[in-house]
N, C-alpha and C positions, 0 to 999 in steps of 0.2 A: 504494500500500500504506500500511498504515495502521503509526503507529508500535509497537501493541507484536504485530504478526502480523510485523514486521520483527523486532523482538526477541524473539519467539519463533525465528525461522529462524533467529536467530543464535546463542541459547542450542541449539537444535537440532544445528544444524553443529556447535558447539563439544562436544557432548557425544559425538558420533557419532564422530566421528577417536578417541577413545581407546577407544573401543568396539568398533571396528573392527580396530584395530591389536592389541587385545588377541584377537579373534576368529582374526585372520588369522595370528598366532602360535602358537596352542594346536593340539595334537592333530588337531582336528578342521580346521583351516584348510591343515592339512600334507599331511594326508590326502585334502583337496578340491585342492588343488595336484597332487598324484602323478598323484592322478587324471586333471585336467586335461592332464597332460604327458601322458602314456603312451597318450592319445586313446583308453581305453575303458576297462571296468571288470575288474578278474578277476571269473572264477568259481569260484564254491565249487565241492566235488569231486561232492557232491551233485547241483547243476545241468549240470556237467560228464557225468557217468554218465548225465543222462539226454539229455544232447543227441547223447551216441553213441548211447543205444540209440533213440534218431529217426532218427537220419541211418544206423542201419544199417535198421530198420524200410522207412526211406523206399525203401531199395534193394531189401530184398523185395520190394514191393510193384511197384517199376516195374520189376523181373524176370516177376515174375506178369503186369505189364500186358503186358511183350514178348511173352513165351509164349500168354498170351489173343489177341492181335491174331494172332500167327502162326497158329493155331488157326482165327479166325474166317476167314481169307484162306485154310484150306485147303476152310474147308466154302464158303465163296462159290466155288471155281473149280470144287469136285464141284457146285453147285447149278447154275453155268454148264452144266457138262456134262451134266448130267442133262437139264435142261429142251433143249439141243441135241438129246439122243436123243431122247426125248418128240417132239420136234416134225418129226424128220425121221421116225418111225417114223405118223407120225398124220397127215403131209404128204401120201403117197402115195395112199393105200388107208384106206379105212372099213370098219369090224368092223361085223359082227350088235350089239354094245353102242353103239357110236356112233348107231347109226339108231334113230328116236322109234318106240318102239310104234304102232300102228294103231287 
């Protein structure tokens, strides 16, 4: 290094510690400290109110999805059963409509 990139970093250094200290003291250094301790940030009430009316939304919703699946698994076991009668009724014996015109 050359000498005055040397005396730069040191006039650097030197200016920065009260700069610092004056930083980490004020309002703003106190309130980045809290913050840091209490490992997360508050919420306003505003983003509060809308994080409940999600998390109740959310609930809706994966009640609807319950009630849909329940739904769909009543119609899948009539379609079971249907195509079962269909097939035992068509298994045996052939209609006038099953046989190909002439």
């Amino acid at each position: 290094m050359s000498g005055t990139t040397l005396a730069f970093l040191i006039v650097l250094l030197a200016l920065s510690i009260p700069i610092l200290a004056i930083l980490v003291d004020s309002q703003l250094g106190k309130a980045l400290a809290s913050r840091i301790e209490s490992g997360r940030t508050p919420l306003d009430a505003e983003l509060q109110a809308r994080l409940v009316a999600l998390e109740s939304e959310l609930e809706r919703v994966a009640g609807e999805l319950e009630a849909t699946e329940t739904r769909l698994e009543r119609v899948m076991e009539a379609n079971e059963f249907m195509t079962r009668l269909l097939s035992q009724s068509s298994g045996g014996s052939t209609t006038a409509s099953d046989e190909p015109d002439a």
